[in-house]
C-alpha positions, 0 to 999 in steps of 0.5 A, spaced: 723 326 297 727 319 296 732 319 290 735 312 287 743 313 289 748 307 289 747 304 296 751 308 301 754 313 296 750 318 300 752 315 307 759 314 304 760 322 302 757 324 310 761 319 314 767 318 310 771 323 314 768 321 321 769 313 319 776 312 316 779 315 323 776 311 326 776 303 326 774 298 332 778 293 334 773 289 336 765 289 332 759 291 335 754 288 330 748 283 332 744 279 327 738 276 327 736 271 322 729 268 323 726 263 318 720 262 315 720 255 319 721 259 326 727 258 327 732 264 329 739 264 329 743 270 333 750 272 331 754 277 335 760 280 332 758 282 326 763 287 322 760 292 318 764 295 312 762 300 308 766 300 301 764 301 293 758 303 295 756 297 298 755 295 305 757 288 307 756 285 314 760 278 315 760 274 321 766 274 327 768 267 324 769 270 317 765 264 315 759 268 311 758 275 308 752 279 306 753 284 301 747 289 300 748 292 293 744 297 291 739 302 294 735 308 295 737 313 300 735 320 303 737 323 308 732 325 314 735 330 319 742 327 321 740 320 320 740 317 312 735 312 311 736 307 305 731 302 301 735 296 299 733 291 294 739 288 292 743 282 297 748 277 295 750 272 300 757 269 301 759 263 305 764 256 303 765 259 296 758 260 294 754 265 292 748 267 292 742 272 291 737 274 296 730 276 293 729 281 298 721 283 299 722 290 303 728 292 308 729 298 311 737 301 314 738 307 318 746 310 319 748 314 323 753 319 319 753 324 325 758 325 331 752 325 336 747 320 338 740 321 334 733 318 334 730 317 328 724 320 326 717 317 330 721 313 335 724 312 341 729 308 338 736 312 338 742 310 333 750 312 337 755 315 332 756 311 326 751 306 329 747 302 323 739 300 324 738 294 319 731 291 318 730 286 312 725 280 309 726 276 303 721 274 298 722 266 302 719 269 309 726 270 312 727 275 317 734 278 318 735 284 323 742 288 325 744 294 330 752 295 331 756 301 329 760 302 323 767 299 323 770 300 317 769 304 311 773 304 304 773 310 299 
């Protein structure tokens, strides 16, 4: 049963305790960026930051940040699914909308490894699985960890 909830209010309240105590030095996320025209750009070192029940994603350089703002999310055994719909994109001063077609973010809130429903796939504490497409055709994916969260 899905109910519409601020994005990561749900995740928020599950690993807010498990989270704050633990803060990364160093970010773990990877992004993939695969645009209609078949161009693909990877970005390493992606920090993921949970805060206001938002989740934003920001390159290592600091140059640009998504922010996913709102979606519905259930919780799945351990995992919390989440349906975003809502995506603003930051970069050299600007901001953007991101019309989002359809998108799936898995979160880990747990202190364990979990596999997520189905698959073979598994998410590590924290971890965060992320699958998106814009109404522009553009893909966007990310796998990482958690490294922050702001209550």
């Amino acid at each position: 049963m899905k109910a519409p909830i601020g994005i990561w209010a749900l995740a928020l309240f599950l690993i807010g305790t498990i989270l704050i105590p633990c803060r990364p030095a160093n970010a773990t996320g990877t992004a993939v960026i695969s645009q209609a025209d078949g161009s693909r750009r990877t970005y390493t070192g992606v920090r993921i930051v949970i805060w206001n029940e938002s989740m934003a994603l920001t390159s290592s350089d600091g140059a640009g940040t998504v922010v996913i703002g709102k979606a519905s999310c259930t919780k799945i055994g351990e995992l919390v699914r989440c349906l975003p719909w809502d995506a603003t994109l930051f970069q050299n001063g600007n901001k953007v909308h991101i019309a989002l077609k359809s998108g799936t973010v898995w979160l880990n809130p747990s202190g364990t490894i979990q596999a997520l429903s189905h698959s073979s796939t598994q998410l590590p504490p924290r971890g965060v699985l992320l699958a998106m497409e814009t109404k522009r055709g553009t893909y966007v994916t990310l796998t990482g960890t958690v490294d922050e969260v702001h209550r």
